[in-house]
C-alpha positions in Angstrom: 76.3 44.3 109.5 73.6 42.0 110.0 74.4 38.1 111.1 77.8 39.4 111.2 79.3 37.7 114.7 79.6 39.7 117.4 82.9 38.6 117.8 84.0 40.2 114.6 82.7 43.5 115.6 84.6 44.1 118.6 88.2 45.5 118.1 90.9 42.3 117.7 93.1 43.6 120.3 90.3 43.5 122.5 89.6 39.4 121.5 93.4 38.6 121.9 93.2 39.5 125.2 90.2 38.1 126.5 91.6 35.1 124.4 94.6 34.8 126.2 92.6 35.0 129.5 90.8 32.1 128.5 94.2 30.1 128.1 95.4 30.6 131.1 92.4 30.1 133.2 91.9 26.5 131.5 95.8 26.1 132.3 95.3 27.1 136.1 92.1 25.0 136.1 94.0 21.7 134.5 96.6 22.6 136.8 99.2 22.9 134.2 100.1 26.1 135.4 99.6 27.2 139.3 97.5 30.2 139.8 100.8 32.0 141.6 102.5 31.8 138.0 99.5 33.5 136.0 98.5 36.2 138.5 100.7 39.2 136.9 99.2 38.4 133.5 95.9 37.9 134.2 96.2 40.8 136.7 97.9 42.9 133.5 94.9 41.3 131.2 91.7 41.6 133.1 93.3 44.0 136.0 93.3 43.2 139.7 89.5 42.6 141.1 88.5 40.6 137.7 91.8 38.6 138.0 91.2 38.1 141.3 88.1 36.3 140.7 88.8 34.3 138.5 91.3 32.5 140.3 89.2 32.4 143.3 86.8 30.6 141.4 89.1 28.3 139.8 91.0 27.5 143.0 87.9 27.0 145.1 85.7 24.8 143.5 83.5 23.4 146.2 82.2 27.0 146.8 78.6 26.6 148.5 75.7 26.8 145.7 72.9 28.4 146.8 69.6 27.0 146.9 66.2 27.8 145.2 63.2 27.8 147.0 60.3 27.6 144.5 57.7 29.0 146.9 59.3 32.1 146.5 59.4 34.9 143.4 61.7 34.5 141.5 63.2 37.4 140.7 66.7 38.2 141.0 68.1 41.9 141.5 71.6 41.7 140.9 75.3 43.3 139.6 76.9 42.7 136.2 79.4 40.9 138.9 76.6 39.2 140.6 75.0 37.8 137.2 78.1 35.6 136.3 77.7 31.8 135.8 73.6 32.9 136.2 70.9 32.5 133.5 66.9 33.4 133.3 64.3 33.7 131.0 63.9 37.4 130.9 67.1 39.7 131.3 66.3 42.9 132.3 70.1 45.7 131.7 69.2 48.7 133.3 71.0 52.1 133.0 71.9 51.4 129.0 72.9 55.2 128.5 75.9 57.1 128.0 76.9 58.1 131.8 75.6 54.4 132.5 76.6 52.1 130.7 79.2 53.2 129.3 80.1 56.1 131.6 81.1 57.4 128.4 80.4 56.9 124.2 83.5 58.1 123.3 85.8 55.7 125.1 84.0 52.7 126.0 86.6 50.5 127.9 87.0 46.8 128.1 85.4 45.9 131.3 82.3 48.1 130.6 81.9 46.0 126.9 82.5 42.7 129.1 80.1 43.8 131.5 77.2 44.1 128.5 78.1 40.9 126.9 78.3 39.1 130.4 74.6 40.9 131.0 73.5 40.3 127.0 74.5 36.2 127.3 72.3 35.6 131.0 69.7 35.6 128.6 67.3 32.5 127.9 64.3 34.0 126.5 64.3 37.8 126.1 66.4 40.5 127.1 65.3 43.8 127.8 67.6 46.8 127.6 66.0 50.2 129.6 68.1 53.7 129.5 66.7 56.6 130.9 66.7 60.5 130.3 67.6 61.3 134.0 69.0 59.8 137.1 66.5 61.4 139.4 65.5 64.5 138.0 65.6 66.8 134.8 66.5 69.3 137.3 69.6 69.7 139.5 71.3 71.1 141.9 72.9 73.9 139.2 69.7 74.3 137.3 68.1 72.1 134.4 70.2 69.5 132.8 70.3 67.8 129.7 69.0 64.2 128.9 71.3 61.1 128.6 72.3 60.0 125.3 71.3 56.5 123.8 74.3 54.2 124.6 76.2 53.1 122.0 76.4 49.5 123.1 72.5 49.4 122.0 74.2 49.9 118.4 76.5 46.9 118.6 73.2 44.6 118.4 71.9 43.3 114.9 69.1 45.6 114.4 66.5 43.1 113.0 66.8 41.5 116.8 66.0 44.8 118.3 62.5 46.4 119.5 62.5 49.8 120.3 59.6 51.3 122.6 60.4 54.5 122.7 60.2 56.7 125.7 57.9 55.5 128.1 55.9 56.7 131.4 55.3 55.5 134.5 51.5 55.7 133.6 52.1 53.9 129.7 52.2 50.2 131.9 
């Protein structure tokens, strides 16, 4: 698997459609084809709120940009939504577990492998991936619980390129 593309790894059917997506946004944006005329199959591709925004941002160019004042941090605390079209030197992807991201190992969906790519290419420098055993808590409202299990999106990544910590504490920084 190693220097295999990541494209190669993830399931054709999956590429076709993303594939497709891209078509018909660069059509909408040459204005080729009018954003009324590709709705229901970027809507049936991406589904509704990710359809939805990409026609919004292809139909409304001149949106404001915001500025960047270098006096203050910057740091940036955002969604997989809010990180689109954004880059930095350090990426941090929090929540990398099963019951994060994805909610679950077993049937990882489309939108949840898009969001990890979308977080994975922000990335200038390095990109840290942090899971963790517990929401809040080992303990819950029924008793203990058991600890998250290691996502399996961590496993899609060439392993050579990875540097795994361990379990850390609080106290271990």
């Amino acid at each position: 698997m190693s220097n295999q593309p990541f494209i190669e790894l993830l399931p054709s059917e999956f590429v076709e459609r993303q594939m497709r997506a891209v078509e018909l946004a660069r059509a909408v944006k040459s204005q080729s084809l009018t954003s009324e005329g590709v709705q229901r199959e970027l809507i049936d591709l991406l589904g509704q709120g990710f359809a939805n925004q990409v026609l919004q941002s292809l139909t409304e160019p001149n949106a404001p940009v915001a500025t960047v004042d270098k006096n203050q941090p910057t740091i940036l605390l955002t969604s997989f939504k809010g990180c689109k079209g954004l880059s930095a030197g350090h990426v941090f992807i929090v929540g990398v577990h099963d019951g994060g991201l994805p909610r679950d190992n077993k049937h990882v969906d489309d939108v949840e492998i898009s969001q990890f790519v979308v977080a994975l290419t922000r990335t200038r420098k390095q990109c840290h991936i942090l899971s963790n055993d517990w929401v809040y808590s080992p303990k819950g409202k029924k008793g203990w619980i058991g600890a998250f299990q290691p996502s399996i999106c961590v496993d899609w990544l060439p392993k050579e390129l990875v540097e795994d910590r361990g379990k850390l504490r609080a106290k271990d920084f």
